[in-house]
C-alpha positions in Angstrom: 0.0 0.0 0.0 2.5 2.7 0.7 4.5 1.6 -2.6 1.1 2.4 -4.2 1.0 5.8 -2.6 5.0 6.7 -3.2 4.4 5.9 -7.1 1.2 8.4 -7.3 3.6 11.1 -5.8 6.5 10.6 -8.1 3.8 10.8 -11.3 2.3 13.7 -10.1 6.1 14.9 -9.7 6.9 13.9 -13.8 3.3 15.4 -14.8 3.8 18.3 -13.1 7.7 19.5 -14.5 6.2 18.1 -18.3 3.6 21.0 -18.4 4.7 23.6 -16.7 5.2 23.7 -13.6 5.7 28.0 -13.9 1.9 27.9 -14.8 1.8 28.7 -10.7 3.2 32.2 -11.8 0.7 33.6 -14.4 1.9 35.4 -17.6 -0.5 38.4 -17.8 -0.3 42.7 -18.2 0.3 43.9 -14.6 0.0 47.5 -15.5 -0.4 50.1 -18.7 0.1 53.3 -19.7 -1.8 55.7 -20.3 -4.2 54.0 -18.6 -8.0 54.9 -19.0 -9.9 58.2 -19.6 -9.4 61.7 -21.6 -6.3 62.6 -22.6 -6.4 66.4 -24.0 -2.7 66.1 -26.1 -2.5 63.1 -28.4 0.8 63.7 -29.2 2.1 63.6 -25.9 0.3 59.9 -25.2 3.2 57.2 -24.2 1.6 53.8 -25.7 3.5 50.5 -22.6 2.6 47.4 -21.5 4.4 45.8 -18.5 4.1 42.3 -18.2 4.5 40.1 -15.1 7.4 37.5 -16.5 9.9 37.9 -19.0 8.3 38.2 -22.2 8.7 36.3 -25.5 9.4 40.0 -27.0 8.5 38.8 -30.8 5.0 37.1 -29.8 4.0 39.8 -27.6 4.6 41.8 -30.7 2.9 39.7 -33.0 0.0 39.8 -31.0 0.1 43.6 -29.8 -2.5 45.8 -31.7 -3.8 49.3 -31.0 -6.9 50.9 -32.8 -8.3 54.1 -33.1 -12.2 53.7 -34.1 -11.6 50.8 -35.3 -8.3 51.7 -37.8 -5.3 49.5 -37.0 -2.1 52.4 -35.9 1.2 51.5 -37.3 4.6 52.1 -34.9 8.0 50.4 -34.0 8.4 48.7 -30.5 10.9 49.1 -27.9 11.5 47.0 -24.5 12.9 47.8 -21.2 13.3 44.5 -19.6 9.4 43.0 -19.0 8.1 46.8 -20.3 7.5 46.7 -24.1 7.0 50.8 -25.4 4.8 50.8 -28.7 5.4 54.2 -30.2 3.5 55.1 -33.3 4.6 56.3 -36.7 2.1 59.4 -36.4 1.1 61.7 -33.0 -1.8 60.0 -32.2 -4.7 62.4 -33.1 -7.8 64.0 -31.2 -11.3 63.3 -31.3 -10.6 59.7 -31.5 -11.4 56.0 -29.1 -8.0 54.0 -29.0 -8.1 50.4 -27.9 -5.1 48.2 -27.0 -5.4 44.8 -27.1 -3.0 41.6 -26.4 -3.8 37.9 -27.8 -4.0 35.2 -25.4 -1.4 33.8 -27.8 1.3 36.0 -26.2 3.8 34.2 -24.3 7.1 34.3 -22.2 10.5 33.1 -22.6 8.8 29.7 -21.3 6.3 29.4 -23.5 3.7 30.0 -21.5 1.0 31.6 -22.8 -1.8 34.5 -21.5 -5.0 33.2 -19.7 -7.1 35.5 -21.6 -7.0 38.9 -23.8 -5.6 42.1 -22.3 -7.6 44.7 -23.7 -7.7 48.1 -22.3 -9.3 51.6 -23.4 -8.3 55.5 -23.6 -9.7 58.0 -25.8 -8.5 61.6 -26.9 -12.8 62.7 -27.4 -14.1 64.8 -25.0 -16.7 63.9 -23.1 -18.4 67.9 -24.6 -18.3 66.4 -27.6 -19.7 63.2 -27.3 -23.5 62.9 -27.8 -25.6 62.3 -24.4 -29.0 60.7 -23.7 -30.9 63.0 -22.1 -34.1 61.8 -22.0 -36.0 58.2 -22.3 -39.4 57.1 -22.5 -40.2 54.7 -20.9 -38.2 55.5 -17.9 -36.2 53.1 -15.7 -38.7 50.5 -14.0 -42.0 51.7 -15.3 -45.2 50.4 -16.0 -46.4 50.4 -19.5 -50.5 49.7 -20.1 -50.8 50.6 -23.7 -48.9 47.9 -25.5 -48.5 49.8 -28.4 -46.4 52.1 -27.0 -43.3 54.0 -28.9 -40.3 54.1 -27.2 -38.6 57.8 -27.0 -34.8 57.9 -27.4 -33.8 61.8 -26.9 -30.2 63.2 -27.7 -27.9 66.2 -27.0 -27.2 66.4 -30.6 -28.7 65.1 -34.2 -28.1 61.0 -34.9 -28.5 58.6 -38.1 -31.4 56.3 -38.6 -28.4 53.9 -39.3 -26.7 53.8 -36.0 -30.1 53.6 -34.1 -30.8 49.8 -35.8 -27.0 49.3 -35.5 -27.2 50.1 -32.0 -30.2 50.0 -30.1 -31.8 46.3 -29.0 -33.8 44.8 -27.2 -34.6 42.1 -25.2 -36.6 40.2 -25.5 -36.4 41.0 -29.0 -38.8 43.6 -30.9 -38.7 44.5 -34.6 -40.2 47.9 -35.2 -39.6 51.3 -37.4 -37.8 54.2 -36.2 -37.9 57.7 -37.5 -36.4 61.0 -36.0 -38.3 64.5 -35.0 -37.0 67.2 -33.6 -34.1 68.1 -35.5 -33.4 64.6 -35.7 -32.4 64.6 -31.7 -35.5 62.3 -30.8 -35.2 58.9 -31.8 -39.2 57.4 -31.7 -39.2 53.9 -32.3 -42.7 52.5 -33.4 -42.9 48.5 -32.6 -44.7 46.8 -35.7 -46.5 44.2 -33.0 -47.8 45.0 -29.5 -45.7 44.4 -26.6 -46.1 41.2 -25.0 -48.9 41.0 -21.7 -47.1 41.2 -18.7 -43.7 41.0 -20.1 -40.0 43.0 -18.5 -38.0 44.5 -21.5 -34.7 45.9 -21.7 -33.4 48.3 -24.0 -29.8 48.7 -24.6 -27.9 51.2 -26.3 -24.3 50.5 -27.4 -21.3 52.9 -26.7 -20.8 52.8 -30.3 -24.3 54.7 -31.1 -22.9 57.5 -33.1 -24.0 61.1 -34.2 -24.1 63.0 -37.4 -20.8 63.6 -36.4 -19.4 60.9 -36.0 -19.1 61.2 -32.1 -20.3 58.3 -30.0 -21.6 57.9 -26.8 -18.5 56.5 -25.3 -20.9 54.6 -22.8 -23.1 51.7 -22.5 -27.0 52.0 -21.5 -29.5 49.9 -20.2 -33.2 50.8 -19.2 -35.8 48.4 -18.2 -39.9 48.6 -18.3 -42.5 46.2 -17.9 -45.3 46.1 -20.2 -48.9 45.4 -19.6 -49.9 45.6 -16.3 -53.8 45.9 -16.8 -55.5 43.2 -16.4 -59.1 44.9 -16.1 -61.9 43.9 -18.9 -63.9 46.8 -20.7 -67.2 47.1 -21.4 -70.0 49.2 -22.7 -70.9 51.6 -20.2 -73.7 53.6 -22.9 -75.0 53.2 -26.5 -76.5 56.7 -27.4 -78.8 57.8 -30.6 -76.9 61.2 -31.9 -79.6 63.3 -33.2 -78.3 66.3 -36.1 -78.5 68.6 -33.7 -76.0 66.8 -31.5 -78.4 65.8 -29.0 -77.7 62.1 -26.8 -80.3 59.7 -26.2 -79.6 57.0 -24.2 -80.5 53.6 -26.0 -82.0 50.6 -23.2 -80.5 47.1 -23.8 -82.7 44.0 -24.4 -79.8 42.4 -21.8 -76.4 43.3 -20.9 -75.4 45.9 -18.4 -78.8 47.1 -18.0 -79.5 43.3 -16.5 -82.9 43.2 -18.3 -83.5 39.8 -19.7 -85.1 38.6 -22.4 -86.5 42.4 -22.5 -89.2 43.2 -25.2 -87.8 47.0 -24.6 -87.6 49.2 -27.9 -85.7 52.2 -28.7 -88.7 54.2 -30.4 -87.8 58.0 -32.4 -85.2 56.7 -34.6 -84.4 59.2 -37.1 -83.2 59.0 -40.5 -80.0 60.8 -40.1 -79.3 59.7 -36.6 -76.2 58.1 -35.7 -74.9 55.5 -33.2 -72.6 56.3 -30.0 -70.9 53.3 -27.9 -69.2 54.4 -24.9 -66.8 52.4 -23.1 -64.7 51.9 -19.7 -61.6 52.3 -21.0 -60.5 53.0 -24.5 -61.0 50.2 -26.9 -59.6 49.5 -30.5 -61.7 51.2 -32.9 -59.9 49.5 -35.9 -61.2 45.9 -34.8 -64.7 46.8 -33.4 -66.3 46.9 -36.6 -66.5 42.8 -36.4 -68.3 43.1 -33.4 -70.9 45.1 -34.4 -73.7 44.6 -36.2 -77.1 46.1 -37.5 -79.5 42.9 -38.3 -82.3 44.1 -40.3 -81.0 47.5 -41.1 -78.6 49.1 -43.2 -74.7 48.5 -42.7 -72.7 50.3 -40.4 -69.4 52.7 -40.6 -66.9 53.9 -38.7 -66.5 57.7 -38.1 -63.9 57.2 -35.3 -60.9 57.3 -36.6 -58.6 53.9 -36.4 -57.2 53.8 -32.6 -57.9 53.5 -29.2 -61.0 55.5 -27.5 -63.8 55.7 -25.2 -66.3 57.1 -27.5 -66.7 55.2 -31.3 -69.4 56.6 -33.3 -70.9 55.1 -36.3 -73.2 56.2 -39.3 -75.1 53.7 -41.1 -74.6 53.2 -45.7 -78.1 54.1 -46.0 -80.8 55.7 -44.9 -83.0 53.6 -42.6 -86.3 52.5 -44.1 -89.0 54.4 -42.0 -91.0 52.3 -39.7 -88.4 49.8 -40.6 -86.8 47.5 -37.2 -83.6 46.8 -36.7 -81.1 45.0 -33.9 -78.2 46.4 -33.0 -75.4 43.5 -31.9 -72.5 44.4 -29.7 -70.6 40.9 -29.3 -67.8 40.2 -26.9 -64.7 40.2 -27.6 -63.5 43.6 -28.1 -60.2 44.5 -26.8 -58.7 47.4 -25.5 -54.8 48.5 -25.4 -53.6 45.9 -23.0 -55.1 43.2 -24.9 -58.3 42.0 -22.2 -61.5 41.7 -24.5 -65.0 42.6 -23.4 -66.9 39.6 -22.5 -70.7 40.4 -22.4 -73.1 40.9 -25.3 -74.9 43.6 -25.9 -78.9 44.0 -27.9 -80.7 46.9 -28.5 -83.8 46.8 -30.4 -84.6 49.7 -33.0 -87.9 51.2 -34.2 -87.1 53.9 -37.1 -90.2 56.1 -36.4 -88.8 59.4 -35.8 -90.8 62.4 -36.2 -88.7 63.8 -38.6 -88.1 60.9 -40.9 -91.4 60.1 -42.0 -91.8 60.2 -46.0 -94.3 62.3 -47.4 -97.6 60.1 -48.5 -100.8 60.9 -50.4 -103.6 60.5 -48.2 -106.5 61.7 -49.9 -107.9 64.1 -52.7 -110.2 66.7 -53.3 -112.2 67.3 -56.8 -115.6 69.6 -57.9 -118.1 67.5 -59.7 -119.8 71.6 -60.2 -116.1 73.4 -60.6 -117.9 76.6 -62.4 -120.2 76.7 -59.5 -118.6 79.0 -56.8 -121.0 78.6 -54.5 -121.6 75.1 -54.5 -118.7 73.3 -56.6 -120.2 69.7 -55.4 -117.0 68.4 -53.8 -116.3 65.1 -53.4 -113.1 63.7 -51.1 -111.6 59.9 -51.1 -108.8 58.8 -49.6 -106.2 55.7 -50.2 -108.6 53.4 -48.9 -111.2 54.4 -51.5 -110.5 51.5 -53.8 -112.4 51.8 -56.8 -115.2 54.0 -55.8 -117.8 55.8 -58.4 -116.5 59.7 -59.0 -119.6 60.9 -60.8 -117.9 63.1 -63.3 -121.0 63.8 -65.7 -121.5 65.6 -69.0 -124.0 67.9 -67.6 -120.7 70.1 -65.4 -117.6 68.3 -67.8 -119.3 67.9 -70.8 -117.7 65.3 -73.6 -115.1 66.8 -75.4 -115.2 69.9 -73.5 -112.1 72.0 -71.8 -113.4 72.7 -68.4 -111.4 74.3 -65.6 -111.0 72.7 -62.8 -108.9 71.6 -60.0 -107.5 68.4 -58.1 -106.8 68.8 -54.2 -103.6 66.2 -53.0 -104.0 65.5 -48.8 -100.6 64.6 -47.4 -99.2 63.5 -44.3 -95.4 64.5 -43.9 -92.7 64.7 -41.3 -92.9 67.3 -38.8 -91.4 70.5 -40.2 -91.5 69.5 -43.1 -93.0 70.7 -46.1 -93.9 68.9 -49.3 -91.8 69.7 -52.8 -94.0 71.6 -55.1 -91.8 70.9 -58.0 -91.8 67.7 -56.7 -95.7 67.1 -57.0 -95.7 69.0 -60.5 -93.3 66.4 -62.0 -94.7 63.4 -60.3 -98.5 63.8 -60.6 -100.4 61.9 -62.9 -103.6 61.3 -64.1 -104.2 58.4 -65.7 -107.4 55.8 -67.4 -108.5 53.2 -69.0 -110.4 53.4 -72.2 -109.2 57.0 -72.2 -112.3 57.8 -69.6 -111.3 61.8 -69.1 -107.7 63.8 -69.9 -106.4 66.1 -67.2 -104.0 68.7 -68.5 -102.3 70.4 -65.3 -101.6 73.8 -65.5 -100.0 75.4 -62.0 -99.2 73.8 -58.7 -99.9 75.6 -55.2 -100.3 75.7 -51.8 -101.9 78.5 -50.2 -105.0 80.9 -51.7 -106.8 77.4 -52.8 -110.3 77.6 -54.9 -111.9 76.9 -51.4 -110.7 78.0 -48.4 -111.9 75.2 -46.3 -110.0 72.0 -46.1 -111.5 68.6 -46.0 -113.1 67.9 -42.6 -110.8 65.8 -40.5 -107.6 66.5 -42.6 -107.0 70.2 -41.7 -103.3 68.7 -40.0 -102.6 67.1 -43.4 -100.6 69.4 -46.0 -102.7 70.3 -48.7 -101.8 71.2 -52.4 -104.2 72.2 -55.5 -103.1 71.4 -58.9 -105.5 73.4 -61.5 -105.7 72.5 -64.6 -108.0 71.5 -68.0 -110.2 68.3 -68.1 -111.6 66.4 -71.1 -114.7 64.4 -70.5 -115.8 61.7 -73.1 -118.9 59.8 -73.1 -116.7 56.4 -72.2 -116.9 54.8 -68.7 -113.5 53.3 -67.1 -110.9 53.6 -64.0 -109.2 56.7 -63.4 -105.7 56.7 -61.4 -105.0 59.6 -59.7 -101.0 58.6 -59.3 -98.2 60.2 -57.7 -94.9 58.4 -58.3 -91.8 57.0 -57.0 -89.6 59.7 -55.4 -92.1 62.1 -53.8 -90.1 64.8 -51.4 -90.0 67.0 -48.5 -88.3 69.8 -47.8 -86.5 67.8 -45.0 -85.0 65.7 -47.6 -87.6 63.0 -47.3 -88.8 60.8 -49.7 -90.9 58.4 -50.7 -89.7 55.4 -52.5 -93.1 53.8 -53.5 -95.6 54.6 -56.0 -99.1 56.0 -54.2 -102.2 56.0 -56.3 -105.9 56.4 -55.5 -108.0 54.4 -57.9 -112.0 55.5 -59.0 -114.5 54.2 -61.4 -116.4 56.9 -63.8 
């Protein structure tokens, strides 16, 4: 057993004086000149290493460099025992960042090599010169909740779009576009996807971030921020009718917030040219909310709210609501706001498109003299839309056959209110027309005030009246007579009536 031991010790011994056994004295740069910082005369600059054993002189050499900004600088060497003096060809020169460096392939007289680089760093810039970071956004530690935030880089002096991507990161990383404002000292940096929920990023910028002038910072930073840090859901606080006049009326929910369920409640007094208002609790993302929303059974929506983040979105529909038409209004969940959390309730509100001011003008009744040369008694007879096919005793004794006889047609219509019905309108729409060519009306003027008889029709005095005067032609020939306005009839509110309205007699 102790032979065992004693042979262990002698091979140690051997393996020991093989490798080297001065590897318990390392071979390494125990001091520099200049040593760190400004220096204010280049020329004056002494360039030495001194090294802690006796130096193989030609590796150390071969292994020696010095840079200024990157540019390899040219000189002759000279030693003083373990001190090797590296003087250049040229004064070194001002406004520059030199860099010494030694290879870990350096060695001594014995071969043994450097543990690691020697690199060391001294610069003839002033610190006046360099460009500083003066102010950051976000700043260090904060809380970010709109994960579409820009990041703010602001300088001392103007900087390249180049250097910014060459020397700003982050982590983890982000890809983005950055552009420059403010005399191209702010560097805003716009990420091309949200930050991630809940996430801590660094943002580094390198020493070697440079200015127009070619000055860089000369120093490393790092800020940190944590983004998305609300967690809170939004949701529809109000969905308003916007009247023209910029009036709010507040629109009740068949369920949602307002907890009614399965509610038969209708939003009465839509108007034509109304508009639609959601408000939320906290801004949500106006570009996205148009999938939520929907308008089943009415025309489509749009977007007025610009693309972005708010409170308030306000939409218009394609078209012009069909009057006395219904429609449902559909908020669904999902919609998210800047941190990313989507709403999670749905929202219905029912819609009745009855609004005082919407209603299209409609023929409701006329007016004609079966005696229209008698201005005492002209024999007037009224019927109204619901006067299908009546007998309009139009005889040859007051229109006789082939006659021209003066005479005049009263039009009853109902209307919006305000409103007032479109003469020219009327002229260009009113006809009369029959079968078996019964009578020929040939209109002559259009009014509506100082009628033929002052008195309106008993129990339409509300409606709006107009008289059309004009000639009639009676024949001896029996048949239907149309008294027709058609498709397009208008108010003075910009109403107007899509369908075709007649009022059909017999003679």
């Amino acid at each position: 057993m102790k032979f065992k031991y004693t042979l262990l010790f002698l091979i140690s011994i051997i393996y020991f004086n093989n490798c080297d056994i001065l590897r318990f004295s390392r071979f390494e740069v125990v001091s520099w000149a200049p040593g760190e910082g400004y220096y204010s005369k280049p020329e004056k600059i002494a360039v030495s290493l001194k090294f802690s054993n006796d130096p193989d002189k030609s590796s150390v050499e071969r292994n020696f460099s010095l840079t200024g900004d990157g540019n390899s600088v040219r000189g002759n060497f000279s030693w003083d025992e373990s001190r090797m003096t590296f003087s250049p060809f040229a004064p070194l020169e001002s406004n520059i960042d030199y860099e010494i460096n030694v290879s870990p392939n350096a060695s001594d007289k014995n071969g043994l090599s450097m543990d690691e680089a020697f690199t060391a760093k001294f610069t003839t810039r002033s610190a006046n010169d360099r460009p500083v970071l003066l102010f950051y956004f976000p700043s260090m530690y904060a809380q970010i909740d709109d994960l579409k935030s820009e990041i703010i880089l602001e300088f001392s002096s103007p900087i390249a779009l180049k250097t910014l991507y060459e020397n700003v990161s982050f982590s983890p990383s982000m890809t983005g576009l950055w552009h420059l404002e403010g005399n191209e000292k702010q560097a805003v940096f716009t990420p091309s996807e949200p930050w991630m929920q809940n996430s801590r990023y660094e943002i580094r910028v390198s020493s070697a971030l440079t200015d127009n002038n070619g000055m860089d910072t000369g120093k490393d930073f790092i800020s940190v921020f944590t983004a998305g840090s609300d967690h809170e859901k939004p949701f529809l606080l109000n969905a308003m009718r916007i009247t023209k006049e910029g009036e709010l009326y507040q629109l009740i929910s068949d369920n949602g917030y307002t907890g009614a369920v399965n509610s038969s409640a209708e939003n009465t007094g839509w108007e034509k040219d109304n508009k639609l208002a959601l408000v939320f609790s906290k801004p949500v993302d106006s570009a996205l909310i148009k999938n939520y929303i929907s308008a089943n059974g009415g025309p489509g929506l749009i977007m007025e709210t610009s693309p972005g983040f708010y409170n308030e979105i306000i939409f218009r529909f394609d078209s012009i609501p069909v009057f006395e038409s219904r429609f449902t209004l559909r908020v669904k969940p999902g919609i998210k706001d800047i941190s990313g959390n989507e709403s999670k309730d749905e929202y219905i509100f029912r819609v009745f498109v009855n609004g005082k001011y919407s209603r299209p003008p409609s023929l409701e009744g006329i007016r004609m003299p079966m005696s229209p040369n008698n201005k005492y008694d002209p024999a007037l007879l009224f019927f109204t839309t619901e006067s299908h096919y009546d007998f309009i005793p139009i005889s040859n004794n007051n229109y006789p056959s082939g006659e021209n006889i003066s005479t005049w047609i009263e039009l009853y219509f109902s209307a919006a209110q305000d409103a007032s019905i479109d003469l020219f309108s009327v002229m260009e729409l009113f006809r009369v027309e029959t079968s078996n060519n019964v009578i020929n009306f040939y209109p002559r003027y259009v009014k509506s005030e100082n009628f033929s008889v002052a008195i309106p029709q008993i129990g339409f005095e509300n409606h709006q009246r107009i008289e059309i005067t004009g000639i009639l032609v009676n024949s001896i020939f029996s048949g239907i007579i149309n008294f027709q306005i058609g498709s397009g009839l208008k108010d003075s509110l910009g109403n107007r009536n899509e369908k075709s309205q007649r009022i059909s007699l017999i003679k």
